[in-house]
Every structure is written in structure tokens, then in C-alpha cells.
KEVEX-414176 format. One record per residue: residue number from 0; x, z, y negated of N, C-alpha, C, O, CB in turn. Coordinates in pm, whole numbers, plus 32768, in hexadecimal, padded with zeros to 4 digits. Glycine has a CB too. Layout:
<NUM; <X; Z; Y>; <X; Z; Y>; <X; Z; Y>; <X; Z; Y>; <X; Z; Y>>
...
This chain:
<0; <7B44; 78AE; 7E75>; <7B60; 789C; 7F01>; <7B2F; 7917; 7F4C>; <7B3D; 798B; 7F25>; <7BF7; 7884; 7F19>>
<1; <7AE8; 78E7; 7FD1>; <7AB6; 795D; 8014>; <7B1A; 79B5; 8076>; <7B83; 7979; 808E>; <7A42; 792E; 8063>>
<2; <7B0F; 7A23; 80AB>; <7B3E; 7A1C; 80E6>; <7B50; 79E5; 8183>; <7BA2; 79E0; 81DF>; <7B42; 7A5A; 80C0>>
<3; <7ADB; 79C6; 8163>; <7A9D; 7965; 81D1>; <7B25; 78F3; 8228>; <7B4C; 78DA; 829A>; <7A1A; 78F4; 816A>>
<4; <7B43; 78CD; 8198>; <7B81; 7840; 8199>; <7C16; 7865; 81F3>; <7C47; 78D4; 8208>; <7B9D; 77FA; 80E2>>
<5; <7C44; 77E1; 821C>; <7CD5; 7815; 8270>; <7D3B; 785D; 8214>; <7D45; 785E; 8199>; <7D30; 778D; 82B3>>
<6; <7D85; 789A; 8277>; <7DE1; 78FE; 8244>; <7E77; 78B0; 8209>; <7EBF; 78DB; 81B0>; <7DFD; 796D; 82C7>>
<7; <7E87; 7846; 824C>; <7EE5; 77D5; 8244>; <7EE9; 77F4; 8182>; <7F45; 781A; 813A>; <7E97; 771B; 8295>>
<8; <7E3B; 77C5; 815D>; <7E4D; 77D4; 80C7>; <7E72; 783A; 807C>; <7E69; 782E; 8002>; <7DEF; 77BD; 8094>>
<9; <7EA1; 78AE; 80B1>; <7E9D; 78D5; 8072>; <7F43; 791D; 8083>; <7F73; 7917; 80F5>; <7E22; 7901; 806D>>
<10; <7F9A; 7961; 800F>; <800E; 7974; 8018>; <7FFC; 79ED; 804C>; <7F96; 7A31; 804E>; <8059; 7962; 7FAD>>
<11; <80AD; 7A15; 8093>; <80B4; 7A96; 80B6>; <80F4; 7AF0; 8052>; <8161; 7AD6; 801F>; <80F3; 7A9D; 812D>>
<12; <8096; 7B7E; 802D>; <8106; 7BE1; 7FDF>; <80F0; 7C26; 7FCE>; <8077; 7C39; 7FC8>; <813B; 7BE0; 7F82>>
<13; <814C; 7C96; 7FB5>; <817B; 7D18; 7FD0>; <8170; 7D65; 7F4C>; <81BE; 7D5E; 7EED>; <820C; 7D15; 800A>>
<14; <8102; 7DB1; 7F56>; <80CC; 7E00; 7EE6>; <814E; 7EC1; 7EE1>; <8134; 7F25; 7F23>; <7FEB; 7E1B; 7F23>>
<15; <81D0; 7EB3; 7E7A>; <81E2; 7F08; 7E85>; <81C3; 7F72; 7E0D>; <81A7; 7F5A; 7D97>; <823F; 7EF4; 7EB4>>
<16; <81D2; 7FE5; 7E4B>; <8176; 804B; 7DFF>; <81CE; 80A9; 7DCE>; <81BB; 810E; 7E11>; <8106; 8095; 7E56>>
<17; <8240; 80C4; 7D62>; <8281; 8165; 7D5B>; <822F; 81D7; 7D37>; <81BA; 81E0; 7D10>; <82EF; 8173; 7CF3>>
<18; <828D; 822D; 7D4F>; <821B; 82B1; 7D7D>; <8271; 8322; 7D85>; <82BE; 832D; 7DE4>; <81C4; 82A2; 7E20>>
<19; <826A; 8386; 7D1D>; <82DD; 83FD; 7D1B>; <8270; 8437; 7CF9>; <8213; 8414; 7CB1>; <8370; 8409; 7CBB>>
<20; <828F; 84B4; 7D48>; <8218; 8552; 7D41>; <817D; 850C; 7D27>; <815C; 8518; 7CB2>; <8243; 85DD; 7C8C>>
<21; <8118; 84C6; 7D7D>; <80BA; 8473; 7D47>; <8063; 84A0; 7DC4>; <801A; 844D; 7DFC>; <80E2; 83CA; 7D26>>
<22; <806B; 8525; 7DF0>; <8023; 855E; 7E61>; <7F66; 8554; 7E4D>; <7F1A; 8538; 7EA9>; <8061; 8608; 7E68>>
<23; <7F43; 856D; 7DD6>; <7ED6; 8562; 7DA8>; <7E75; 84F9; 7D8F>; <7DFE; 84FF; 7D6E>; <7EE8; 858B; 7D5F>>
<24; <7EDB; 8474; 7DAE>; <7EAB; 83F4; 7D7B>; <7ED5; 83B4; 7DED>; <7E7F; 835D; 7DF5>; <7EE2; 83B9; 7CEF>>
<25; <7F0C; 83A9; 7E33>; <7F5F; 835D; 7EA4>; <7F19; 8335; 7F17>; <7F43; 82E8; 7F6D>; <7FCC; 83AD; 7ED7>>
<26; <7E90; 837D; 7F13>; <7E2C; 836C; 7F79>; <7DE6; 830F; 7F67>; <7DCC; 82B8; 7FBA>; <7DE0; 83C9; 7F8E>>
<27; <7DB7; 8318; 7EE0>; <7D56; 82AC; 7EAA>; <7D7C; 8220; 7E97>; <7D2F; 81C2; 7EAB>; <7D2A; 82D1; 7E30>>
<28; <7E0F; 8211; 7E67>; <7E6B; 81B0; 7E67>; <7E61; 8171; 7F02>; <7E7F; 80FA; 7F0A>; <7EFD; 81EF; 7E3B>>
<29; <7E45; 81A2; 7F5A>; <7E66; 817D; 7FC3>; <7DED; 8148; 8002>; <7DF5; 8123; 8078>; <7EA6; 81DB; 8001>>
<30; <7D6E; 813F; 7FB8>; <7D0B; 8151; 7FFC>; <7CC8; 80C7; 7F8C>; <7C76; 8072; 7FAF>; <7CCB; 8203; 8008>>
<31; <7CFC; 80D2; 7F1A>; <7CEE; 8055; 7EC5>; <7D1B; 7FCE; 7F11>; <7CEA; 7F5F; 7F28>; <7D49; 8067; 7E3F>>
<32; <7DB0; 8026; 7F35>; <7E00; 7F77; 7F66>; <7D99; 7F69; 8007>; <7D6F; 7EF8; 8021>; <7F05; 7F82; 7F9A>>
<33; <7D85; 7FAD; 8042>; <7D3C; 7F73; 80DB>; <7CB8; 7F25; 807D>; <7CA7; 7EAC; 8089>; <7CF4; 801A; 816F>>
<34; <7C79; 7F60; 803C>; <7BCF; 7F2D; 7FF1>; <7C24; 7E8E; 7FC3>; <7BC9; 7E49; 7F94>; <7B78; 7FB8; 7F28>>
<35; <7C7F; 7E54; 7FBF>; <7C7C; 7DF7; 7F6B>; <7C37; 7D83; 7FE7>; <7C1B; 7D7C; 805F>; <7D1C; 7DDD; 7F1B>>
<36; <7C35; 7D2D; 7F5B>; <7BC7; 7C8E; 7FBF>; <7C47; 7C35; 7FDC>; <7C26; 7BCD; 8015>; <7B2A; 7C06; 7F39>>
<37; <7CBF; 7C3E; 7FC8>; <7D25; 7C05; 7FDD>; <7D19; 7BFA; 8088>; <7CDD; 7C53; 80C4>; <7D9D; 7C53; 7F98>>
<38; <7D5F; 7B75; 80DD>; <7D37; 7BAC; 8179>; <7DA9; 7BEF; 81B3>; <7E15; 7BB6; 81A5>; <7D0D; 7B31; 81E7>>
<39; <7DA7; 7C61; 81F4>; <7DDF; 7CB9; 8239>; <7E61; 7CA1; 8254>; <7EC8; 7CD5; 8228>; <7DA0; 7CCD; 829D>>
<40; <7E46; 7C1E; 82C8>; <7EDF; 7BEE; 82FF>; <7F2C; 7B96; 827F>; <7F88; 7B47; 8293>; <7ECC; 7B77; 839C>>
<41; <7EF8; 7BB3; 8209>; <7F63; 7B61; 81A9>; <7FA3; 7BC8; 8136>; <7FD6; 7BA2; 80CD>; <7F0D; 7AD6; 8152>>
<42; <7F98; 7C36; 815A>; <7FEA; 7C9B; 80F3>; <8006; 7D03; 8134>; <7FE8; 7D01; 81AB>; <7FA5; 7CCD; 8075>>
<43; <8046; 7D76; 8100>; <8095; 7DC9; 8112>; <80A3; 7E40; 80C4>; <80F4; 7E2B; 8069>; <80EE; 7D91; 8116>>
<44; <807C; 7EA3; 80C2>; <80B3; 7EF9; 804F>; <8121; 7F50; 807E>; <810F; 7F7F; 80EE>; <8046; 7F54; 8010>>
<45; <818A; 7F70; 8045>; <8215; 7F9E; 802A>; <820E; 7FF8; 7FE4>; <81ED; 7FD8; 7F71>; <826C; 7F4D; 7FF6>>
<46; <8227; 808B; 7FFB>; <8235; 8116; 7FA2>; <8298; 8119; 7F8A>; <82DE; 80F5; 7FE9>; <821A; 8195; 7FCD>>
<47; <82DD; 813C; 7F19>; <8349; 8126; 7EE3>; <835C; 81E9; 7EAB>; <8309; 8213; 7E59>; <8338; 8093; 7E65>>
<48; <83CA; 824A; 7EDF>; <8397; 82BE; 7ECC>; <8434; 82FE; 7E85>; <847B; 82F6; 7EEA>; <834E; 8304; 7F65>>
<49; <8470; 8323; 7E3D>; <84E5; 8359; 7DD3>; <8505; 83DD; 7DC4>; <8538; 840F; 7D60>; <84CA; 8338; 7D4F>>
<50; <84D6; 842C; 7E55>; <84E3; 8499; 7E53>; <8476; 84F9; 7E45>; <8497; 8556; 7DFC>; <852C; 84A1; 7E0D>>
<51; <83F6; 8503; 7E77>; <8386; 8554; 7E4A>; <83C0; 85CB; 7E89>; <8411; 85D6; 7EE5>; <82EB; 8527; 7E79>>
<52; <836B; 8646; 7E26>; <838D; 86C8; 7E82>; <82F5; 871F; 7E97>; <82DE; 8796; 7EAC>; <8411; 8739; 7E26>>
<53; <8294; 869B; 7E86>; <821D; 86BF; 7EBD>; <8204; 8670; 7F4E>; <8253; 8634; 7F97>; <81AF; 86A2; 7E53>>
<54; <815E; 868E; 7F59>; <8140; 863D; 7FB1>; <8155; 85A1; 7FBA>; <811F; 855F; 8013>; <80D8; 8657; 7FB9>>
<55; <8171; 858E; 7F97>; <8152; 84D2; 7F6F>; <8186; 8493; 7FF0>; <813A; 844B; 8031>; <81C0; 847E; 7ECC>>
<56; <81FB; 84A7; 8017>; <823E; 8444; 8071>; <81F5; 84A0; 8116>; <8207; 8457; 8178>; <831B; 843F; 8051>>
<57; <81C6; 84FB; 8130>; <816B; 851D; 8187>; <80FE; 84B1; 815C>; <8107; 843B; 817B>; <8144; 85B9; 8182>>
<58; <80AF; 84DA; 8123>; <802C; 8492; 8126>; <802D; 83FF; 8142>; <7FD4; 83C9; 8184>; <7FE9; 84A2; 80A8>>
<59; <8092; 83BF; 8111>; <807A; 8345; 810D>; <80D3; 82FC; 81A1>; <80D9; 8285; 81C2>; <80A8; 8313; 8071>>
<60; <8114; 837E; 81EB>; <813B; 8377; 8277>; <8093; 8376; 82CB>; <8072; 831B; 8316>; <81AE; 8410; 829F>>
<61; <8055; 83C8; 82B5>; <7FCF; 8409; 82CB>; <7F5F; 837D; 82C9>; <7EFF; 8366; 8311>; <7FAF; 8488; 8241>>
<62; <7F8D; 8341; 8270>; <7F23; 82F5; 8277>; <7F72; 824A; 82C3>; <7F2D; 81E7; 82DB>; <7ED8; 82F4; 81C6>>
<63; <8011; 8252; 82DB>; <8038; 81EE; 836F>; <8063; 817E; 82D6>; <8068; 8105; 82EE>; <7F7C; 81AA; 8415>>
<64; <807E; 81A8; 8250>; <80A0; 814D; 8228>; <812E; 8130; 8218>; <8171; 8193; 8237>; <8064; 8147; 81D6>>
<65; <8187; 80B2; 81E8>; <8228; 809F; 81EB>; <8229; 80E2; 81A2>; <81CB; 80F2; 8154>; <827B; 802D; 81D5>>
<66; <82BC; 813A; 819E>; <82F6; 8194; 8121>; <8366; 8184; 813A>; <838F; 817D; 81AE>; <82D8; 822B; 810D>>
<67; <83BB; 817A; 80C6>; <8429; 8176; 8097>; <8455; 81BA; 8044>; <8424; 81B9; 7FD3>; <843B; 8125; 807C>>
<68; <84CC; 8213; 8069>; <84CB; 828B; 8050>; <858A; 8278; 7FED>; <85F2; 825D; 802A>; <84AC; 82F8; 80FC>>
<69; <8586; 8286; 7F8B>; <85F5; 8248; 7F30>; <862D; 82E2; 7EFA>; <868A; 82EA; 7EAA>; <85B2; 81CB; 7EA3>>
């Protein structure tokens, strides 16, 4: 299926991601989930964060994504 095709077909969902002290990787993670061919208005990604005492929950503020901060 393209993405061409209506969005109707396709389901909605919410890609969540945990992520403790993952300052180093958290960018790229973030830059994977936008690259996907999935269409835009049908997913979501959700940071899921357990306390980092690095950068992580900055960056991934930084880059305007949901975080959830547990």
C-alpha cells in the first residue's frame, strides 16, 4: 500500500519509545521515526522517560516531541 492511498486505510498508532540516560541516541531515534513511510497524520511517537540525569528529556523537548516523564 502506497502512501499514496487514503488514510481512512490505514490505522492510527502511537509509536512509544522508553528512554533512560539515551542522550546520545535519542536524536537519531527521533529522526528514524519522522523518515518513516508510515503517513504522518496516522501515528504518533510517545517518549516514555524513568528519570534520565542526562540530556535526554531536553533533547527530545528540543526536537517538539511528546514526553512522558514517569
Amino acid at each position: 500500500m502506497s502512501e499514496a492511498g487514503s488514510n481512512h486505510e490505514w490505522p492510527t498508532v502511537v509509536v512509544v519509545i522508553p528512554a533512560l540516560n539515551e542522550d546520545t541516541h535519542v536524536a537519531g531515534c527521533i529522526e528514524s521515526l519522522r523518515g518513516q513511510t508510515y503517513p504522518k497524520d496516522r501515528y504518533e511517537g510517545l517518549f516514555v522517560d524513568n528519570g534520565s540525569t542526562d540530556r535526554t528529556q531536553e533533547i527530545i523537548r528540543e526536537h517538539g516531541e511528546k514526553l512522558l516523564v514517569e
